[in-house]
Structure formats: structure tokens, C-alpha cells
C-alpha positions in Angstrom: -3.8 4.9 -3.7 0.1 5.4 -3.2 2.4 4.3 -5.6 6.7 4.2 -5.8 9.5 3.1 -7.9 12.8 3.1 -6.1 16.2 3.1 -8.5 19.5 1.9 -6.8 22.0 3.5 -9.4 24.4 1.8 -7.1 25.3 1.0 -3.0 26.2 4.8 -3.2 23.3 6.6 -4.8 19.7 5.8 -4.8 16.6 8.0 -6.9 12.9 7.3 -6.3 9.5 8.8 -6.8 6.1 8.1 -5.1 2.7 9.7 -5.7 0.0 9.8 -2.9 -3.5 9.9 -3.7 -5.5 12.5 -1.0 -8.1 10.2 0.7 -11.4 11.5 -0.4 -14.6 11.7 1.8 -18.4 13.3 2.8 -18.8 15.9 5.6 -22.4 16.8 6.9 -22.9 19.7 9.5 -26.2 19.2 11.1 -27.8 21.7 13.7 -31.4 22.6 14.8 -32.3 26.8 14.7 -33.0 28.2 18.6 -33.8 31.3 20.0 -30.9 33.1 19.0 -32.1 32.6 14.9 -34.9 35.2 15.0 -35.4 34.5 11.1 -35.9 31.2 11.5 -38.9 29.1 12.8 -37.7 27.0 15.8 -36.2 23.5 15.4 -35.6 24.2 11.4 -33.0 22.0 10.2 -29.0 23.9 8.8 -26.8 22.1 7.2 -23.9 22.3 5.6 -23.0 19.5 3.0 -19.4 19.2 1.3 -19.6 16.3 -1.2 -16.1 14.9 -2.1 -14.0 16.4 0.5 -10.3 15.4 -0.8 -7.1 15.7 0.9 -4.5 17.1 -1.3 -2.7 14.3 -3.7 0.9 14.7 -3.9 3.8 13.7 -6.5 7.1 13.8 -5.1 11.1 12.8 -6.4 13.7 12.4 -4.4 17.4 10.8 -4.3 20.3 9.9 -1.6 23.7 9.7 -1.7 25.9 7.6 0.5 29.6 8.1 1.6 32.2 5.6 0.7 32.6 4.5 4.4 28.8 4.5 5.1 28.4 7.1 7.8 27.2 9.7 5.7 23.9 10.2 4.8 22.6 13.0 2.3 19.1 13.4 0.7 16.8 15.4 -1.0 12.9 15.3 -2.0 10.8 17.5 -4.0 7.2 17.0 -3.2 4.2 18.9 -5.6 0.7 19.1 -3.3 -1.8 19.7 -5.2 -3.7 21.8 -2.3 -6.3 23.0 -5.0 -8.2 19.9 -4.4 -9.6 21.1 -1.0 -11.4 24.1 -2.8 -13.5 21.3 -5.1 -15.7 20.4 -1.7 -16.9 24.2 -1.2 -17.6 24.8 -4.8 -21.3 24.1 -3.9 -21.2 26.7 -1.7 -22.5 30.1 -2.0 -19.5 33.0 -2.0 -17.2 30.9 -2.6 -16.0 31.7 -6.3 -13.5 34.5 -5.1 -11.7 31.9 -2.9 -8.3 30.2 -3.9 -5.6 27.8 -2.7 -3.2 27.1 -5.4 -1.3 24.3 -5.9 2.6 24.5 -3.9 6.0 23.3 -4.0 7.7 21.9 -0.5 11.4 20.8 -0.9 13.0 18.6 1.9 17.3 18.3 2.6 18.7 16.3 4.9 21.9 14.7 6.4 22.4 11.5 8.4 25.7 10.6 10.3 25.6 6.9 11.7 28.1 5.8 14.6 28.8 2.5 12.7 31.1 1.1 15.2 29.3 1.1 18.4 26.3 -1.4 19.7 23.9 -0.1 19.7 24.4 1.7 16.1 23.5 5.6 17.0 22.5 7.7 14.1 21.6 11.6 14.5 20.1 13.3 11.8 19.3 17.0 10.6 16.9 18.2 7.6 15.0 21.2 7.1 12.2 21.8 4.6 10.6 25.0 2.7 6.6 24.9 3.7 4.9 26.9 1.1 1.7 29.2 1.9 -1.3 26.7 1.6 -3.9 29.3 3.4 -7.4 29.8 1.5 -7.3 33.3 0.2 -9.5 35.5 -1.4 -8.8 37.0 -4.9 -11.9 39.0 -5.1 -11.3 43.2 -5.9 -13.3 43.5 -2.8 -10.6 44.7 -0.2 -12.8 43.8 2.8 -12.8 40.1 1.4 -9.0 40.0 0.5 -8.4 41.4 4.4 -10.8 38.8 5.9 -9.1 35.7 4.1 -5.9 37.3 3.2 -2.8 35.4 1.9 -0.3 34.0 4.6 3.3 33.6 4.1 5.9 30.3 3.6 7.6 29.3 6.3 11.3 27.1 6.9 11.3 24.7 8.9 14.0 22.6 11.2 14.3 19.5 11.9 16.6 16.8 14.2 16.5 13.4 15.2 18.4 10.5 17.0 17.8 7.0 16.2 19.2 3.6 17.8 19.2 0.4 16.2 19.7 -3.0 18.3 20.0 -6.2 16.5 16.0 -6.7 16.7 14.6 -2.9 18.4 14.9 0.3 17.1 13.8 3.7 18.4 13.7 6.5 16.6 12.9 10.1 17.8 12.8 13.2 15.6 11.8 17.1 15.9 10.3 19.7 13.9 10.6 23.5 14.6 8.9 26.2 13.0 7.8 29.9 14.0 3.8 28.1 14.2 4.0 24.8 15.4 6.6 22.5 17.0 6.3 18.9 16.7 7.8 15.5 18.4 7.0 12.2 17.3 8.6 9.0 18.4 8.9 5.5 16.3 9.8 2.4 18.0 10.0 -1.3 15.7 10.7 -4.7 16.7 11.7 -7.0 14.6 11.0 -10.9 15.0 
């Protein structure tokens, strides 16, 4: 379930708030004991069952503000992920009480100049965005535990983007850096 209000204070400056509701689900390992499982009795069935496997749900506000001659764009979202959720679906498992993955803060800025006067319309953009540490850790005194899940650290990223707009096609293509992952991705919409 996802749900948003959307205020237009006026053409200029625009608030809005949205919460996402994480997708929920089963998982079932399955797999048959071999050779190599000297304590068990060949072909014995493992599993591993994790009823209620939920994504994280997240609440988020944001607002925009936009120049007087419309070139300018500038924006700014704060997003609460409940990443505690994920824990729920290995509460059935054994040795799993000293585990944790609190809930997190991500906040979002970004600018948008648009090239108004030109066909196509040409709009690059810039943002960046604070991920927060959303690792599993362990909280037990146990210090082998704590080094074997141990807590992990937030981590900025950077982001661009380039957009074109024709009167019926528009292609959008963005960037995201950070120290662990880069990603592309690459929207195109036609209109008819």
C-alpha cells in the first residue's frame, strides 16, 4: 500500500508526504542431506522457513521550491525506513535474539537547472543523499559475535542526471556514486 498528499502552497513552492508499505512475503529453503552431513541420515530433508518476510515500510516528507523564471529547481526529502521489519522473519530462528537492525534516517537534496528556451527542453540535475548503516549487527557481549556481524558504517552518496523532453518523448538518464556501488538507470516515456 503507498499513499501521498501533495500541497501546492503556490506555482513556486510545493510540500508532500508519501508512506510505502514494505511488500510482505514467505521464503522456504529446501535441500536434501549428502555425504558431506555425517550426522545426518542420507536424503533427510533441511529447511529453513521465514514466515512474513517484509521489506522495510517507509514514511517520507519532502518540499520544492521553484525560481521565479522557472529554471531552477531545488528539493529536499526526508525518508524514515523502518529497516527493523526485516529482523521480524528470523525471529523464529535459533541465535538470533542478539541480532539488530534499527530503524534509520536517509535525507535526499537536490538541484535541477532546465534549458527552457531550446527544443528539445534540456534539464541537468545534481542531488546527493546520506545512506545510513542498515547492516544486521550483533549486540551480544560476546566479542566473537559482535566481530562476525559487526556494525557497518553510513555512507554519502552522489548523484547526476540529464533529461530531454520533446513535445511527446522524454529520456531521462541519471547516476548514482558511492564508495560500494555505482548505479545507471535510464527512463524513457512517450506520451500519446
Amino acid at each position: 500500500m503507498s499513499v501521498g498528499l501533495l500541497w501546492l502552497i503556490s506555482n513556486r513552492w510545493k510540500l508532500g508526504a508519501v508512506y510505502r508499505e514494505g511488500p510482505e512475503f514467505d521464503f522456504v529453503a529446501r535441500s536434501e542431506a549428502g555425504p558431506q552431513h555425517a550426522s545426518l541420515a542420507p536424503g533427510t530433508v533441511l529447511a529453513i522457513e521465514l514466515p512474513n518476510w517484509q521489506f522495510p515500510s517507509i514514511l517520507g516528507l519532502g518540499g520544492s521550491f521553484r525560481s521565479r523564471n522557472d529554471h531552477w529547481v531545488f528539493s529536499f526529502e526526508w525518508d524514515r525506513v523502518r529497516y527493523s521489519s526485516i529482523l521480524k522473519a528470523f525471529a523464529s530462528l535459533p541465535g538470533n535474539d542478539d541480532d539488530a537492525l534499527p530503524n534509520a534516517n536517509e535525507f535526499h537534496a537536490g538541484v535541477e537547472y532546465a534549458f527552457l528556451t531550446t527544443m528539445p527542453i534540456v534539464s541537468l540535475r545534481l542531488g546527493a543523499w546520506h545512506d545510513p548503516d542498515h547492516r544486521i549487527r550483533s549486540v551480544s557481549p560476546e566479542p566473537f559475535s559482535r566481530a562476525e556481524l559487526p556494525r557497518g558504517e553510513d555512507e554519502p552518496h552522489f548523484a547526476a542526471g540529464l533529461g530531454v523532453a520533446f513535445s511527446r518523448f522524454q529520456l531521462d538518464l541519471g547516476v548514482d556514486l558511492s564508495q560500494r556501488r555505482d548505479t545507471a538507470s535510464l527512463s524513457v516515456v512517450y506520451s500519446f
